[in-house]
C-alpha positions in Angstrom: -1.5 5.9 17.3 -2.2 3.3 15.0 -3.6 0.1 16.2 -1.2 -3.4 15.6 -2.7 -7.1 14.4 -1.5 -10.4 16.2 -1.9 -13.4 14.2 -5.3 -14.2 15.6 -6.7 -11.6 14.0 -6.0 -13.0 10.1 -8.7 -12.8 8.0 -7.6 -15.7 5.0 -10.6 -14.5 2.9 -9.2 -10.6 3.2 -7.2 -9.8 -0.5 -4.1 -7.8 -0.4 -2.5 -4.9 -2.4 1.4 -5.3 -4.1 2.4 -1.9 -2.9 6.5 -1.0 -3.2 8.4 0.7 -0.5 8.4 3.5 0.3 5.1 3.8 -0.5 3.6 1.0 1.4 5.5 2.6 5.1 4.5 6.0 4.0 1.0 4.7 4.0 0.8 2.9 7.1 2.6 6.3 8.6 -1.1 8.0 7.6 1.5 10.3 5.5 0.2 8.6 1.8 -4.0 8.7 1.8 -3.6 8.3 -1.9 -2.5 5.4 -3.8 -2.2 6.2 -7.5 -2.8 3.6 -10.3 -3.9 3.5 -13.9 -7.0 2.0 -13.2 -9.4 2.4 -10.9 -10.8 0.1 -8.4 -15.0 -0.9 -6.9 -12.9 -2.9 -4.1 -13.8 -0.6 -0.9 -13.3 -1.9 2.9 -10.0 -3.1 4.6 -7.6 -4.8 2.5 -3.7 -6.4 3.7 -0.9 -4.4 2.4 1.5 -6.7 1.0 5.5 -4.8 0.1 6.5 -5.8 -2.9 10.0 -7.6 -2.7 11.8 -4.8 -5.0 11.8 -1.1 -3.9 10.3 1.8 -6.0 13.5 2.9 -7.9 12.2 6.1 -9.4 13.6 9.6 -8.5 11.1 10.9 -6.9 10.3 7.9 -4.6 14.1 9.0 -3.8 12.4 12.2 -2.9 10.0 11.0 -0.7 12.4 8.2 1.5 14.5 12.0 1.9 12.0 13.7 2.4 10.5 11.8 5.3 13.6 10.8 6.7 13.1 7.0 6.0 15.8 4.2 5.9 15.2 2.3 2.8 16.8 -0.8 3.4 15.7 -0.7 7.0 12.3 -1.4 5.2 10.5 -4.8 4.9 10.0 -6.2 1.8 7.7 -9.8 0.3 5.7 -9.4 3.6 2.3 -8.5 4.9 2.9 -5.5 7.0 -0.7 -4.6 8.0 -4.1 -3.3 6.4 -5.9 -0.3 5.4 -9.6 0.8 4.0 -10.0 1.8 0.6 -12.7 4.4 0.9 -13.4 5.8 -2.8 -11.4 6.1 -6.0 -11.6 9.0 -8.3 -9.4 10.3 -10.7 -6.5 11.8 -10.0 -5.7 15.3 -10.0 -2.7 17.9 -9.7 -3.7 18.6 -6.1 -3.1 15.3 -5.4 0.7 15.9 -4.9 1.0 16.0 -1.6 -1.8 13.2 -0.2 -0.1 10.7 -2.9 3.6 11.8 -2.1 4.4 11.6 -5.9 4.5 14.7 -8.0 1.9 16.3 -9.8 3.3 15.4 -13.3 3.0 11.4 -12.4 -0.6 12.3 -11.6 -2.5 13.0 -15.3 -4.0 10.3 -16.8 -4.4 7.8 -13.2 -6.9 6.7 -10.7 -6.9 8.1 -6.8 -7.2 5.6 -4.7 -8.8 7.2 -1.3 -7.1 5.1 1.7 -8.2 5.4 5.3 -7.2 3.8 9.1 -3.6 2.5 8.3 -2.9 -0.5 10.6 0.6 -1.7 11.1 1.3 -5.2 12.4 2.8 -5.8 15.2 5.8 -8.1 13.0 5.4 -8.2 9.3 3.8 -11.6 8.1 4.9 -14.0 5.5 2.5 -14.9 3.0 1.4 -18.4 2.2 0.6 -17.5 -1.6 2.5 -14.7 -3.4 1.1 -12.0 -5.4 -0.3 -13.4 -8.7 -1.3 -9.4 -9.9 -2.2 -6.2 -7.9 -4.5 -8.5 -6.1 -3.8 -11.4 -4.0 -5.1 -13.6 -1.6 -2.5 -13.9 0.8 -3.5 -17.2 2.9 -5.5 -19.2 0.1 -5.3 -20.4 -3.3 -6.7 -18.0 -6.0 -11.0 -18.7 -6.6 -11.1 -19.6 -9.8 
């Protein structure tokens, strides 16, 4: 069972990941331990997961909502919805498929990024700031 934040728990200095849905529910499901992007990341440790406010609109993120018998608009979106650890990065390969939930073919060319302990909150959170990039401090202004 995964473990769920109050609000006394926020870290402000913690930075968040964009993720879309249904990638960011698969994640905190422990069914996606691979996030897949074109670049890779030294970040490591716990990070927020932030949803992105528009759903992944690709076929096979169709595929994967089927698949594991998720309810798309049932989904939150433009909130914090809890944390996980980013444990290694590596580049991706075709045996990746199934750890990523996005199909080999999607998978030549990107970054692996190795996700660990998935922790839903309790109620997603709003966000004081909103995303500026892939990277975001959620509950202060951006260092400069």
């Amino acid at each position: 069972m995964k473990e769920s934040f109050s609000m006394e728990k926020i870290d402000r200095d913690r930075i968040a990941l964009g993720v879309k849905q249904p990638w960011a529910e698969l994640i905190l499901q422990g069914s996606k331990t691979l996030e897949i992007r074109s670049r890779p990341t030294n970040i490591r440790g716990r990070i927020y997961l932030y949803t992105s406010k528009k759903s992944a609109q690709e076929d096979f993120a169709w595929q994967a909502i089927k698949s594991h018998q998720l309810e798309i608009e049932s989904l939150p979106t433009g909130l914090l919805v809890g944390s996980v650890e980013i444990i290694g990065c590596r580049k991706a390969t075709a045996q990746d498929e199934q750890a990523s939930c996005v199909p080999s073919n999607i998978l030549s060319g990107c970054y692996a990024w190795e996700l660990g302990q998935p922790q839903r909150f309790q109620e997603p959170l709003p966000v004081r700031f909103l995303p500026y990039g892939v990277w975001f401090y959620p509950f202060k202004r951006r260092e400069k």
